[in-house]
Structures are given as structure tokens and as C-alpha cells.
N, C-alpha and C positions, 0 to 999 in steps of 0.2 A: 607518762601521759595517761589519762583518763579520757570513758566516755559514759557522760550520763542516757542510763535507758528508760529509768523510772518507769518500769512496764509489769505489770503484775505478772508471778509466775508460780507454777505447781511446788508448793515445797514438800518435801518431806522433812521433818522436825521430831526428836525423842526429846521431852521434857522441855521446850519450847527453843532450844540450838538446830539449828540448820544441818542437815545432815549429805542432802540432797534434794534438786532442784532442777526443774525443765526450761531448759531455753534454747530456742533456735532449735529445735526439732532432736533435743539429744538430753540425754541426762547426763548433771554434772557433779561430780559427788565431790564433796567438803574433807579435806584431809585435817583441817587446821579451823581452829576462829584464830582469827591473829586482832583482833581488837574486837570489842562491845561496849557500845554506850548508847545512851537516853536522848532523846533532842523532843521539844515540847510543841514549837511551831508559835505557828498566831493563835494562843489558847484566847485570844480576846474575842478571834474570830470563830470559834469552839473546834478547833486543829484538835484531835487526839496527839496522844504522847506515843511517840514512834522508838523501836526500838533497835537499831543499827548491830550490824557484824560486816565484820572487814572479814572474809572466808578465803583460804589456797583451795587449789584443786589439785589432785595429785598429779597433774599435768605442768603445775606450774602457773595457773590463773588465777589473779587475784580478783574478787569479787566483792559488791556492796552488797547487802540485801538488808532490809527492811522488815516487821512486822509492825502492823500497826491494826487492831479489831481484830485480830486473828488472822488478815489479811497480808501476804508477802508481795514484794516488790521485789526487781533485783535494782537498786539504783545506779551503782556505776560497774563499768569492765574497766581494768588497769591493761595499758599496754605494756 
């Protein structure tokens, strides 16, 4: 199961990969990208192009996160 947060969060990034990131009052650091892909949105409606990571944490957490303008999200937590 999944839970969408879609809530902006502090990331740390080297060369624009997700390294580590703040949420819920802790940092969570990226052992893995386990997927990356592109999604465009309603560019009719002028949606930027967003850029998706499926991330483990070394605890066993799998995570979405998002940038889109330089801007991160984390979109979903996996249970």
C-alpha cells in the first residue's frame, strides 16, 4: 500500500539525484533510486515537466519524490 503526501520538502541533491531529505521532523537519507522517470502533466494548462524517483532508505522506506522548477515534493510513502 501507499500514501500520497504531495507536500514540499528540504532536499539535499548532488547533480540533481536525491540524496537526502526532511520530513516529519528527521532526515531521511537515499540509500538507492530504484526508478526515474518524466511525467508532463496538463502542459495545455502550462503544468511544468516533473521529474519522479522511486528512492529506499537505508531503514527499508520506500519513497516518491518529485522535482519540478528546482522545487521538491515527496509525493508518496510505501507501506
Amino acid at each position: 500500500m501507499s500514501k500520497i503526501i504531495d507536500q514540499p520538502v528540504l532536499m539535499v541533491a548532488e547533480k540533481e539525484i536525491p540524496k537526502r531529505f526532511f520530513w516529519f521532523k528527521r532526515w531521511v537519507n537515499v540509500s538507492k533510486v530504484i526508478d526515474r522517470w518524466k511525467e508532463i502533466g496538463r502542459w495545455w494548462e502550462g503544468d511544468a515537466e516533473k521529474v519522479f524517483f522511486r528512492i529506499l532508505s537505508p531503514e527499508g522506506g520506500v519513497y516518491e519524490v518529485y522535482t519540478e522548477k528546482k522545487h521538491w515534493n515527496l509525493y508518496k510513502v510505501y507501506d
